[in-house]
C-alpha positions in Angstrom: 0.0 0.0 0.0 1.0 3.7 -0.8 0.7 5.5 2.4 1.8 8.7 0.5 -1.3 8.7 -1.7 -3.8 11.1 -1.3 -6.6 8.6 -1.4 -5.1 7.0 2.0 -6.9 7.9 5.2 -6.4 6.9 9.1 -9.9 5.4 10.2 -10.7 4.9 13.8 -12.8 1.7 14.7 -13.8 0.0 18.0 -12.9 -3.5 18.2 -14.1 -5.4 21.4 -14.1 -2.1 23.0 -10.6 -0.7 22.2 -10.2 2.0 19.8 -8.1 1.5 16.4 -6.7 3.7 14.2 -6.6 2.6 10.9 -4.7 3.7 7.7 -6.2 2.6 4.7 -7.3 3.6 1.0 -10.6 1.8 1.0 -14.0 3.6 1.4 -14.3 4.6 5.5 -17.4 3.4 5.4 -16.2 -0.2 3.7 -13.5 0.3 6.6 -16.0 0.3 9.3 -18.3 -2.4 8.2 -15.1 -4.3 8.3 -14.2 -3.4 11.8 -17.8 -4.2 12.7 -17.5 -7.6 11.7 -14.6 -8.4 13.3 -15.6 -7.0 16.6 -18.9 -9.1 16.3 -16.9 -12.4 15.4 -14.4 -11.3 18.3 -17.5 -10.7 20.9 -19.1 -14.1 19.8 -15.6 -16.1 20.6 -16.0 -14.3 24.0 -19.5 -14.7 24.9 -19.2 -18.4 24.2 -18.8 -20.1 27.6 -16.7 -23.0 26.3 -14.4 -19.5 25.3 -14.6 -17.5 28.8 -11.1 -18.4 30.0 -9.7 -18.8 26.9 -6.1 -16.2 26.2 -5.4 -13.4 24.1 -3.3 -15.7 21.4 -6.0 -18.5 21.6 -9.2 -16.5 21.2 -6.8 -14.9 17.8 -6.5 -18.3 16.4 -10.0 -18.7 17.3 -11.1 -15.9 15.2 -8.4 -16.5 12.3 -10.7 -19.7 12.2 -13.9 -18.1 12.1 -12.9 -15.8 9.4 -11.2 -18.1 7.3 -14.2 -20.1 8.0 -16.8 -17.9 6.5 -14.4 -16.9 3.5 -14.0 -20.3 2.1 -17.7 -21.0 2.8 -18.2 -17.7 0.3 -15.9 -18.5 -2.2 -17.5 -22.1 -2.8 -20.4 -20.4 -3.2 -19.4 -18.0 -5.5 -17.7 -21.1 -7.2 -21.0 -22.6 -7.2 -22.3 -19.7 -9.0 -19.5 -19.9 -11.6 -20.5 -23.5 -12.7 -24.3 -22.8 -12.0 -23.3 -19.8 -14.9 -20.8 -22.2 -17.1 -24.2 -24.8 -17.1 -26.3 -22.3 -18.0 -24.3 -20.9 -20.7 -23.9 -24.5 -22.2 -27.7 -25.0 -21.9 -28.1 -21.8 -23.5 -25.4 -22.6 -26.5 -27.4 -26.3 -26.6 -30.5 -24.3 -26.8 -30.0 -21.9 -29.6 -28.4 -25.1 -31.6 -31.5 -27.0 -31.2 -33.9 -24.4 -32.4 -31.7 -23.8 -35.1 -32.4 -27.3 -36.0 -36.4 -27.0 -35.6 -36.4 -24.1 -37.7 -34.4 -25.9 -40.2 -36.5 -29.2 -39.8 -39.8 -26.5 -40.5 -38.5 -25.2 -43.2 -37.6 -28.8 -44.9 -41.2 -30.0 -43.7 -42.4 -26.8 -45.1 -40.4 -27.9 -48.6 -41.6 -31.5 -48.3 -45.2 -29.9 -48.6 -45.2 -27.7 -51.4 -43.2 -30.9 -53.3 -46.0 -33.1 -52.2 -48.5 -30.1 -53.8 -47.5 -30.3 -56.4 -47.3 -33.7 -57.1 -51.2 -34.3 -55.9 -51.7 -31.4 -58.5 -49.7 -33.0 -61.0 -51.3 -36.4 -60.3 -55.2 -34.1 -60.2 -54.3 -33.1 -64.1 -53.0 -36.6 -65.2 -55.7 -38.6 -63.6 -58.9 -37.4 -65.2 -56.8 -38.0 -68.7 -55.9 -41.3 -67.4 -59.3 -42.3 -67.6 -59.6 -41.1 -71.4 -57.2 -43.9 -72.5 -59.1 -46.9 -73.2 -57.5 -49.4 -71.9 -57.8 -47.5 -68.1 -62.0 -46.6 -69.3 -62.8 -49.7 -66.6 -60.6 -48.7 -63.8 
């Protein structure tokens, strides 16, 4: 981080009841929503009986857990959402595909009945001549 930047600010948060001061070049609001969730995983850890007499290190490690627990429980969600996204791009790609194939099937079906049109006309103008011949007079 560039501390000489002009964007960089010192933040002050409360975290378990001790004030912070915090350099950063993030949004102070973002900064503060992030000191708020630490304090809140922090006062969970402490509140928790099993966790009452529980030292300084320890309850760190507890909440390097917690974090790192909620972070890997996002990012295989957001993973999930990636594949859920790469199916339904496939399923989109297989769905244009097959109604290109419908509307090609239509339009060969759509062929297929002017051809047989044409023939029932052809076979409408030979057939009444058909019956002129003599030899097809009993028919």
């Amino acid at each position: 981080m560039d501390y000489s930047n002009d964007a960089v600010k010192k933040v002050e948060v409360i975290i378990s009841g001790e004030v912070f001061t915090l350099i950063a070049d993030e949004n102070e609001s973002y900064i503060h929503q992030l000191a708020r969730y630490i304090d809140k995983k922090t006062n969970d850890i402490m509140l928790s009986k099993s966790n009452a007499n529980i030292n300084p290190a320890t309850r760190s490690l507890l909440l390097a857990i917690n974090i790192a627990d909620d972070f890997f429980k996002e990012r295989e969600k957001n993973g999930k959402v990636v594949v859920n996204e790469d199916a339904i791009n496939k399923l989109t790609e297989e769905n244009k595909a097959l109604f290109d194939k419908v509307q090609a099937l239509e339009e060969a079906l759509a062929e297929t009945k002017r051809e047989l049109e044409e023939y029932i006309e052809a076979f409408d103008t030979v057939t009444p001549r058909i019956k002129t011949i003599p030899q097809y007079r009993s028919r």
